[in-house]
N, C-alpha and C positions, 0 to 999 in steps of 0.2 A: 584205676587199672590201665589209663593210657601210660604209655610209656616216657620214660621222663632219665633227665641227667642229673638230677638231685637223689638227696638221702629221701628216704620214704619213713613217717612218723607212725608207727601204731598204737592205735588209744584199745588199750585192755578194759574195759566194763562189765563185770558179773551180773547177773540177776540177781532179786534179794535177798531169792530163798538159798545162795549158793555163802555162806556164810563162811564156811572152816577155811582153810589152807588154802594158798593160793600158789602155783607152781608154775614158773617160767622157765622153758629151754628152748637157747636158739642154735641151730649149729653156726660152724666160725668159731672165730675167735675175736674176744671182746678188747673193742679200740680200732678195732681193724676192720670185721664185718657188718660190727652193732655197738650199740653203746645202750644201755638205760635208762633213763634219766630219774628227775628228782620224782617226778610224780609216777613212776614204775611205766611210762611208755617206752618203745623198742626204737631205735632210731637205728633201722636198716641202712647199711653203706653200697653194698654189694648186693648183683643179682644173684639169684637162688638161694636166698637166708631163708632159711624156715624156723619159724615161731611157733612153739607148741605152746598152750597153757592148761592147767589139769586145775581145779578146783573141785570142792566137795560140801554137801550140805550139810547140816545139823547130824544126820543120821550117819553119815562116813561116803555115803555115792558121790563116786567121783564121775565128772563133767569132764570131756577133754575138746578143748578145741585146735583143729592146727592149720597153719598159712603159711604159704611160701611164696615168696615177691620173686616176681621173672619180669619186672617191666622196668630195670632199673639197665641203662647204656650209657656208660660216662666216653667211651673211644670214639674220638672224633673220627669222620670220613680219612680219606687221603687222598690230595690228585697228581698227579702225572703228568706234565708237559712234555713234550716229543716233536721238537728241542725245545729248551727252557731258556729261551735268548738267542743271541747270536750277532752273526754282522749281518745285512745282505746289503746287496750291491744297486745304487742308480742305475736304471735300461737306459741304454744309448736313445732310444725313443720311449715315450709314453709313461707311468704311471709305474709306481714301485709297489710289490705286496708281500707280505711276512704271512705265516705262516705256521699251525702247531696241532698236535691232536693233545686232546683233553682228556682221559681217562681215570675215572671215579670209582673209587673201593669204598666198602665199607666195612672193618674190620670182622670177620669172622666172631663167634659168640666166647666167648672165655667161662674162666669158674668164677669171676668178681664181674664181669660186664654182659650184658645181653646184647643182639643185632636187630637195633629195632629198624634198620634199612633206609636206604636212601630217599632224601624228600625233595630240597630243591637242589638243582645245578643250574648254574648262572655265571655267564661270563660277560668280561666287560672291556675294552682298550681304553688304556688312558697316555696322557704323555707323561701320568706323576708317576711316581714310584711309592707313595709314601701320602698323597694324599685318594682312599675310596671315590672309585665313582658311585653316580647317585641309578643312572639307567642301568639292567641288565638284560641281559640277552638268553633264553635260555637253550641249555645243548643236551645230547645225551651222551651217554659216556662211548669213549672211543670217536667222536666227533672228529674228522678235523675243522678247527676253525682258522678262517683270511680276515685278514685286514687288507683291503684293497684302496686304492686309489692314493697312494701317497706320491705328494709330488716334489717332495724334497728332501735334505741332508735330515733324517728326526730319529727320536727315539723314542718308543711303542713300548708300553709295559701293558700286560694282560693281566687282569685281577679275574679271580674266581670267587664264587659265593655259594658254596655246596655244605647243606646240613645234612642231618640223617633227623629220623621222624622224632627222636628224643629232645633233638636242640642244639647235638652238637655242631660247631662249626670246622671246615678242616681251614687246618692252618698250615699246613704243606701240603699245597704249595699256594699261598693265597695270595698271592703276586710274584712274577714271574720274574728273571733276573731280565736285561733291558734288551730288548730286539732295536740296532742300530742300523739303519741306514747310508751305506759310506760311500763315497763318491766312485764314480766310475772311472776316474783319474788316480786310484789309489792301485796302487802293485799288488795288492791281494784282488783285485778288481779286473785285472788287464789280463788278455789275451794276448802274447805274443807269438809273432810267427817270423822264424830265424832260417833266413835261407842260407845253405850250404858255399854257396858263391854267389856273389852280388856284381862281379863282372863278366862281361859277355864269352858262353862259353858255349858250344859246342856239340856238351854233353848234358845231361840230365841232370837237373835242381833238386835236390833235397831241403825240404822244408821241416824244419820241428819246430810242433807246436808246443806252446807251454801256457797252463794255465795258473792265474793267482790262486792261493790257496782259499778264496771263498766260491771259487765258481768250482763246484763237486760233483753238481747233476747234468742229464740232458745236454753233455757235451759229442756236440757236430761237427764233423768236419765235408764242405762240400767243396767241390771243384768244377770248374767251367771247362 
């Protein structure tokens, strides 16, 4: 009865006295929700298959038993990265940090899969893409989680390890595309400030600012 991402087997066994006809209906449709097999067990695919069986003894009384599997979830979780990569820029002083919120679904219940609900969420930085870290970190959904303290040119991939209580794993998004650290000498990186006349004049300096296209946020402008 716990819930599971497998087919579920059921073994039909009569008592002695129940001797005549033996009567199997599952609803579904057969290959697809059930299968039978050689020895007349039911091999459930999907959640909510019900399995009726009617048997009858010597005298014609008929026996009915019936079951219905609800603990069968093949749909993996899903997560959500917010952003899924990116560039970010070396600080003119101190230490570089990346950035992301984590958000964990677990699909809604269907007519072939059940919601057995979220178990673990676990996240992890690596510098691989492609080889699993072994430590995990765990978060709840909607998190943002930091990588802090990076002190040069690298690139940061974040793995997730989030099941649901059946066993599935999600597989999107289970490694993140690559959060890049780029120099602060690169023109998506720089700040420039373009004054309007650079010879001595009289009147009033116009300065425009422009920024690279990786600096989006928390843009200040202060004056003396």
């Amino acid at each position: 009865t716990e819930w599971t991402n497998e087919d579920i087997k059921i073994t039909i066994e009569k008592g002695e006295n129940l001797g005549g006809e033996t009567k199997i209906t599952v609803t579904g449709e057969e290959g697809k929700d059930y299968e039978i097999d050689d020895e007349g067990n039911v091999i459930v695919k999907t959640n909510g298959t019900t399995i009726t069986v009617t048997s009858e003894d010597e005298a014609g009384n008929v026996i009915t038993e019936t079951i219905t599997i609800e603990n069968i979830d093949k749909e993996a979780p899903t997560v959500a990265l917010a952003p899924n990569g990116g560039s970010y820029v070396m600080p003119n002083t101190g230490n570089a940090k990346i950035s992301t919120t984590l958000t964990a679904v677990d699909p809604e219940e269907t007519e072939a899969s059940g919601q057995s609900g979220l178990n673990t969420l676990a996240y992890a930085w690596s510098k691989s893409g492609t080889e699993e870290p072994e430590e995990w970190t765990n978060f709840i959904s909607g998190q943002k989680i930091e990588k802090t303290g990076i002190v040069g040119l690298e690139t940061w991939y974040l793995w997730t390890k989030v099941t649901d209580v059946a066993g599935n794993r999600a597989k999107e998004v289970k490694v993140s595309k690559p959060f890049k650290i780029t120099s602060n000498t690169d023109e998506a990186n720089q700040i420039t400030l373009t004054p309007n006349k650079t010879e001595w004049t009289n009147e009033d300096v116009t300065v425009e600012v422009s920024f690279g296209k990786n600096l989006v946020q928390n843009k200040t402008l202060i004056s003396n």
